[in-house]
C-alpha positions in Angstrom: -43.2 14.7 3.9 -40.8 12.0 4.4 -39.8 11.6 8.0 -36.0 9.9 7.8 -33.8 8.6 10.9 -30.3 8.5 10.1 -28.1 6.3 12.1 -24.5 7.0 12.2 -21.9 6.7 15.2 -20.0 8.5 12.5 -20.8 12.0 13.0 -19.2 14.8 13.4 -19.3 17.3 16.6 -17.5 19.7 18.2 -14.5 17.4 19.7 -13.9 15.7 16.4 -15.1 18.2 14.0 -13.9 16.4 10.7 -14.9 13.0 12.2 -17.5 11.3 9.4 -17.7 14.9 7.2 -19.0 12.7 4.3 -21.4 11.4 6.1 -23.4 14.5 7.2 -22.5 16.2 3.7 -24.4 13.7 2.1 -27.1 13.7 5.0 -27.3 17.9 5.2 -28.0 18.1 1.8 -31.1 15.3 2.6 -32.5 17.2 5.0 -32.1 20.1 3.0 -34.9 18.8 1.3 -38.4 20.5 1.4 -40.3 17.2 1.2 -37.7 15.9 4.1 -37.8 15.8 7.7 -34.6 14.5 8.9 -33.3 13.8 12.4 -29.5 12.2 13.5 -29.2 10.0 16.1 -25.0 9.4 16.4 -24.8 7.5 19.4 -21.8 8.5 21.4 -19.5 5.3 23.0 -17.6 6.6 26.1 -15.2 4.5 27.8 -15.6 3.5 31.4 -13.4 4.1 34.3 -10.2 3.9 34.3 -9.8 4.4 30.1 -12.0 7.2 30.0 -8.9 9.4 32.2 -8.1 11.4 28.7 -8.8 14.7 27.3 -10.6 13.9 24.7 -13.0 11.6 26.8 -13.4 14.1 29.0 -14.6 16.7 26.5 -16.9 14.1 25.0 -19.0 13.7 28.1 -19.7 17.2 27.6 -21.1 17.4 24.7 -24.5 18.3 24.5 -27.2 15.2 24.2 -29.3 17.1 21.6 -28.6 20.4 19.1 -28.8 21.4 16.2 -25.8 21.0 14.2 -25.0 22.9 11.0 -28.7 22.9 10.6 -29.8 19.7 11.5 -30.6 18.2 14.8 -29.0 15.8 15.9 -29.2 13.5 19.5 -26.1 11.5 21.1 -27.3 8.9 23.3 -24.6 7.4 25.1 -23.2 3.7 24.9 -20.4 1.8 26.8 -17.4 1.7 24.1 -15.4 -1.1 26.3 -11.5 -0.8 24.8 -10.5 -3.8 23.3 -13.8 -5.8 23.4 -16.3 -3.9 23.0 -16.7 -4.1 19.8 -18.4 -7.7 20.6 -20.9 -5.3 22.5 -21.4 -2.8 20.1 -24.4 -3.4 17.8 -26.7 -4.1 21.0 -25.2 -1.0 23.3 -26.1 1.1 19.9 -29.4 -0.6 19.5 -30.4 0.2 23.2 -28.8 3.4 22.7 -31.1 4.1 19.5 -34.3 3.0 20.7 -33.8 5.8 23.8 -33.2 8.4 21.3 -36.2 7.4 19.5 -38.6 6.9 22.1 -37.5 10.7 23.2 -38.6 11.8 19.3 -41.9 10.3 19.8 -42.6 12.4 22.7 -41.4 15.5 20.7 -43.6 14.3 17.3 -41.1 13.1 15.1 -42.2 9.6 14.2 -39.8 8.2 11.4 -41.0 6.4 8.1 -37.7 4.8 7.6 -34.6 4.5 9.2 -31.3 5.3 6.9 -28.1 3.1 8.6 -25.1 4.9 6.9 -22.4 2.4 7.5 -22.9 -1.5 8.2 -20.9 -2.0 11.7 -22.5 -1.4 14.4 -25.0 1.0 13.3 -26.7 -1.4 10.6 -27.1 -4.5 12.5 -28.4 -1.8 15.6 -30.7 -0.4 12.4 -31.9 -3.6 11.7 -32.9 -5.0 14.8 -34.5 -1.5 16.0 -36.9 -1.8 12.6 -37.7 -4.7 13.6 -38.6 -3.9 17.0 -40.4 -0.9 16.0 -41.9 -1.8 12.6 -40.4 0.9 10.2 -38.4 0.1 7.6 -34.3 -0.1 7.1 -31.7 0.9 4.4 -28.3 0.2 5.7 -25.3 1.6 3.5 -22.0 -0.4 3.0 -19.0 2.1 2.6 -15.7 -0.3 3.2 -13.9 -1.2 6.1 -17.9 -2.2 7.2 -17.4 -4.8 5.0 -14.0 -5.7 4.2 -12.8 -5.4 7.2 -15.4 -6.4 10.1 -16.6 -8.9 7.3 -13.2 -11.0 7.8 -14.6 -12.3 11.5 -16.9 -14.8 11.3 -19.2 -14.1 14.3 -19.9 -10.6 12.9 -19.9 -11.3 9.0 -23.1 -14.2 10.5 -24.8 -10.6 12.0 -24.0 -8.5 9.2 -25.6 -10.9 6.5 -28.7 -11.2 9.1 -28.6 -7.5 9.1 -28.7 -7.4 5.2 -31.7 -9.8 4.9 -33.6 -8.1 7.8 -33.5 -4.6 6.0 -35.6 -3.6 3.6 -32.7 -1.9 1.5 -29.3 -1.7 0.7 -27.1 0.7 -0.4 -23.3 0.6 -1.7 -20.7 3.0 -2.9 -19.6 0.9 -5.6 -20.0 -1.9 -8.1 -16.9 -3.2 -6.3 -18.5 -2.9 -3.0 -21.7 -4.1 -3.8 -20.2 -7.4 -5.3 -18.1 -7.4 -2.2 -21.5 -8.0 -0.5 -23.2 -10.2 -2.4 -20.0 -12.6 -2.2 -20.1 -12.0 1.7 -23.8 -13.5 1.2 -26.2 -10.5 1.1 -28.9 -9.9 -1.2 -27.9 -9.1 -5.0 -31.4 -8.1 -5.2 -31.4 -5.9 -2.4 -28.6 -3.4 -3.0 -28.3 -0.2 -4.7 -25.3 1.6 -5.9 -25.2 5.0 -4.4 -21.5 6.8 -5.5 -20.0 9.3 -3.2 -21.2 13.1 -3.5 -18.5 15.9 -3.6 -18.8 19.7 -3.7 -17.9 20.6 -6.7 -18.2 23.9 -6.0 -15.8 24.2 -3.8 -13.8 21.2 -4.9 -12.4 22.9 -7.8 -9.2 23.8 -10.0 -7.2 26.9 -8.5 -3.9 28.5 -9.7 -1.8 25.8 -8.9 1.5 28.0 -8.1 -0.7 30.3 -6.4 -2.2 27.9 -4.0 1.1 26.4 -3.8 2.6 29.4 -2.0 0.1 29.7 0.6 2.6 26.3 1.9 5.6 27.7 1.3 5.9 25.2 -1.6 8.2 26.2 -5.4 8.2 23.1 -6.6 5.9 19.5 -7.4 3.6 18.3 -4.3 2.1 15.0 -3.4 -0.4 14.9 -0.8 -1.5 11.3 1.3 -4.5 11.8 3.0 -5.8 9.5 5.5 -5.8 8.1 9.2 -2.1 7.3 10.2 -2.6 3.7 10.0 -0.3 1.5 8.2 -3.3 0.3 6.5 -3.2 3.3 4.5 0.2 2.9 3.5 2.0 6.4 4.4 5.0 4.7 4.4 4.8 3.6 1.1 4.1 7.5 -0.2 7.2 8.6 1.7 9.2 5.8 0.2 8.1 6.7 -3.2 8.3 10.8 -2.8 11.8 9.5 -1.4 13.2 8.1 -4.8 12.3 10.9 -6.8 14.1 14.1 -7.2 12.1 17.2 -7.2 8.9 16.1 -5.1 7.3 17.5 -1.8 5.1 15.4 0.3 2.7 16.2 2.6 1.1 13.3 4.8 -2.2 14.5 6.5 -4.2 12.9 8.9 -3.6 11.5 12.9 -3.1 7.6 14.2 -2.1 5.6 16.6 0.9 4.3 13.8 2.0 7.5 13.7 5.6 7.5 15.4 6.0 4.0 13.5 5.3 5.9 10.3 7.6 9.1 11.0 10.1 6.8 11.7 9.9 5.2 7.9 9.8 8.9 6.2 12.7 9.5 8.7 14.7 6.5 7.1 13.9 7.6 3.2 16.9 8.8 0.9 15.0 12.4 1.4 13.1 12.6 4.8 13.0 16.7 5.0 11.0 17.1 1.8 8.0 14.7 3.5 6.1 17.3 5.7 3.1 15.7 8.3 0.9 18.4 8.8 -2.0 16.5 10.9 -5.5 17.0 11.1 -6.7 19.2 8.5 -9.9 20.6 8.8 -11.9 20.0 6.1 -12.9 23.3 5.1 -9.2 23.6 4.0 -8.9 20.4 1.6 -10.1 22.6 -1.6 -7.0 24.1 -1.1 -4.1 21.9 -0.2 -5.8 19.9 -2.8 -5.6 22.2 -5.4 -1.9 23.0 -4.2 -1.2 19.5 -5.1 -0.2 17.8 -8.5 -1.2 14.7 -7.2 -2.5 12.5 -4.4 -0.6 9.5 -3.2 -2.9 6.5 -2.1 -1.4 3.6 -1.1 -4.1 2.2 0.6 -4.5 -1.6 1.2 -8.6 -1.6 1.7 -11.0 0.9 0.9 -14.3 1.1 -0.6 -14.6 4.4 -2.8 -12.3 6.8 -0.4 -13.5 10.5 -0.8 -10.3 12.3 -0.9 -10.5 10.8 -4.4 -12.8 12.5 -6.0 -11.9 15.7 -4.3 -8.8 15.5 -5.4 -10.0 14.9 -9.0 -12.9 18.0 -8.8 -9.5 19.7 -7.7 -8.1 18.8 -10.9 -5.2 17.1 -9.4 -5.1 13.1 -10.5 -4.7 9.9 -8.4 -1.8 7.6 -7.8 -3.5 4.8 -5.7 -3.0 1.1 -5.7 -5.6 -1.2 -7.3 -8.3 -1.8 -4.5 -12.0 -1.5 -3.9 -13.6 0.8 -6.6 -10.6 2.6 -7.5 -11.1 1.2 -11.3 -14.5 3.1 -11.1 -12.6 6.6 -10.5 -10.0 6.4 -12.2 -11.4 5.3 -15.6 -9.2 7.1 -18.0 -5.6 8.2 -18.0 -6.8 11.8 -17.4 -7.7 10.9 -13.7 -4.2 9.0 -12.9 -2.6 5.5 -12.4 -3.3 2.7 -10.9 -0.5 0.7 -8.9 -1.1 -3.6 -8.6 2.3 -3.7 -6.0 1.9 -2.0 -3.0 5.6 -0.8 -2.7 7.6 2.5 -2.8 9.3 1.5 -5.7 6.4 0.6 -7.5 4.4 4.1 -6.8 7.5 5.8 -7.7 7.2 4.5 -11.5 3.3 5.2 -11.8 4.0 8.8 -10.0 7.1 9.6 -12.4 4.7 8.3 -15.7 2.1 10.5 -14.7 3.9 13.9 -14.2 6.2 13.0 -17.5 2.9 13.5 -19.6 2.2 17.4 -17.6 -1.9 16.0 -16.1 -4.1 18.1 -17.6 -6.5 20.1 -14.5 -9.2 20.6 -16.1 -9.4 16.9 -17.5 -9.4 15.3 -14.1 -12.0 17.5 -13.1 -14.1 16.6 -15.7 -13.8 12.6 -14.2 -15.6 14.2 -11.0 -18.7 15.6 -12.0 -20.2 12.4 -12.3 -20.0 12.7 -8.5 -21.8 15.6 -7.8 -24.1 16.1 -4.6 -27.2 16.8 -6.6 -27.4 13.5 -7.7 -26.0 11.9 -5.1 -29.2 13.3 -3.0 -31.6 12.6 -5.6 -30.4 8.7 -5.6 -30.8 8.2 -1.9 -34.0 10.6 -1.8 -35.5 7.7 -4.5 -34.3 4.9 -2.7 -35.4 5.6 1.0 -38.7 6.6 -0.5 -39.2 3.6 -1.9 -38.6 1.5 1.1 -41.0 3.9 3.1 -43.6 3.0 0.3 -43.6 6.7 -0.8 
């Protein structure tokens, strides 16, 4: 039996339900295992008088410190999330937090063999430094903004690379992420490629004009999917959906750009066919995503983003622009276009190329299965195994 610890202050609960889904569909299907025992610890930062006034805050603090969720248990320590800089504070609250939670599974029995860190910033270097402590060995996995953009300040890029030679393993979700690291100065040696895993049961290929109608929608659809960040570029799908005649758009997701983003659709040549419909849980992307005939993402960083592949094992193809591991995804014309200029006019070319040519669904699916959760467990089973000398 391999006893695993997975790390993650990107989990979800019942305040922020969608919050990290990939993460615990990739760690669910772990524990899933029959030669696994798993346990989450998701430390949980709260903000301290007077920022912590909020709803949301306030439903956080009652969240229970242990359950069991969706089959696996998971324990949320608490840490001091400071607004502003407390992200200076983070990997050492985490840590402390951590070592709490795992000091109360000893007591219950559970003593890990390895520790599984599934993103770099703060849980790695907090992974890293509680192996340490503790003698059991780390994996830390890189997924993208981890990287590209906590890797951009100097004082945490020095912690992250100390994180990466301190662990025993690395994992990334890309070639393009993992040579992201090794230029960053972590161990080529060290990391594994681990792709993203998607459902491809029920990521899949419905009547399009039937799943269409469940949104009131006769003709084309776009979807953006993403936080409402102008990092992910929203206003540049709006723009594009703008110039083109024909075209719905829906933008999903919550920010704190959001009014600055409404007020770009607003000021498009065609502002009432852009629709935001907001947080969508994620046992409803199968079908918006199958609704769609493509997804618009005009993203400035990412590592390998999963609404990708989902839209792909949804059969609908990818307009995104040319960053991270997008060249892994979409390999072939099947799967979409690729945009180098992040502007609306730009999109709008790649977007009126691909529907000239009528995607095929059952293509772009086929560009997904390489994706699939089975061997997206196996991988990760392998590798965590072999740092726990198994």
């Amino acid at each position: 039996m391999l006893r695993v610890l997975t790390l993650s202050t990107l989990y979800p609960n019942a305040v922020r339900p969608t919050f990290g889904v990939f993460i615990e569909g990739q760690t669910s299907r772990l524990a899933a295992r029959p030669d696994v025992d798993l346990r989450v610890v998701s430390p949980l930062g709260l903000a301290p008088f007077p920022f912590d006034r909020g709803a949301q805050h306030a439903a956080l603090k009652t969240l229970p410190r242990e359950e069991d969720w969706n089959g696996v248990r998971v324990l949320r320590p608490h840490f001091l999330a400071i607004p502003s800089i407390g992200w200076r504070f983070n990997p050492a609250f985490v840590e402390a937090a951590a070592l709490r939670a795992v000091e109360r599974l000893r007591s219950q029995g559970f003593v890990p063999d390895v520790i599984d860190a599934e993103f770099f910033f703060p849980d790695g270097i907090a992974a890293a430094r509680l192996g340490k402590r503790l003698g059991i060995p780390v994996s830390i996995k890189a997924r993208g903004s981890d990287i590209h953009y906590w890797g951009e300040r100097p004082k945490v890029r020095a912690q992250l690379v100390e994180a990466a030679d301190s662990a025993d393993g690395l994992l990334a979700v890309s070639e393009a992420m993992k040579a992201d690291m090794v230029a960053l100065g972590m161990p080529a040696e060290k990391i594994r490629v681990h792709y993203t895993g998607v459902d491809l049961d029920r990521f899949r290929p419905q009547d399009r004009w039937e799943a269409k109608a469940k949104y009131g929608i006769t003709g084309l659809l776009a979807v953006s999917v993403g936080n409402l960040i102008r990092l992910k570029g929203h206003e540049i799908a709006a723009g594009a959906v703008g110039k083109m005649k024909g075209l719905t758009l829906f933008v999903v997701g919550t920010g704190d750009d959001e009014m600055w983003i409404r007020r770009q659709a607003a000021a498009t040549e065609e502002p009432r066919r852009i629709r935001f419909l907001g947080t969508v849980p994620h046992a409803e992307m199968p079908d918006l995503l199958a609704a769609a005939d493509l997804l618009v993402h005009a993203s400035a960083r990412e590592g390998l983003a999963n609404v990708w592949v989902e839209a792909l094992a949804c059969g609908t193809p990818v307009v995104a622009s040319d960053v991270g591991s997008i060249r892994e995804v979409i390999d072939r014309p099947e799967a979409g276009r690729i945009v180098s200029e992040r502007s609306a006019g730009a999109f709008a070319g790649a977007i009126g190329r691909l529907l000239s040519q009528e995607p095929d669904p059952d293509a772009a699916r086929r560009t997904a299965e390489r994706f699939g959760w089975a061997r997206n467990t196996e991988t990760l089973y392998a590798h965590l195994a072999g740092i726990a000398g198994r």
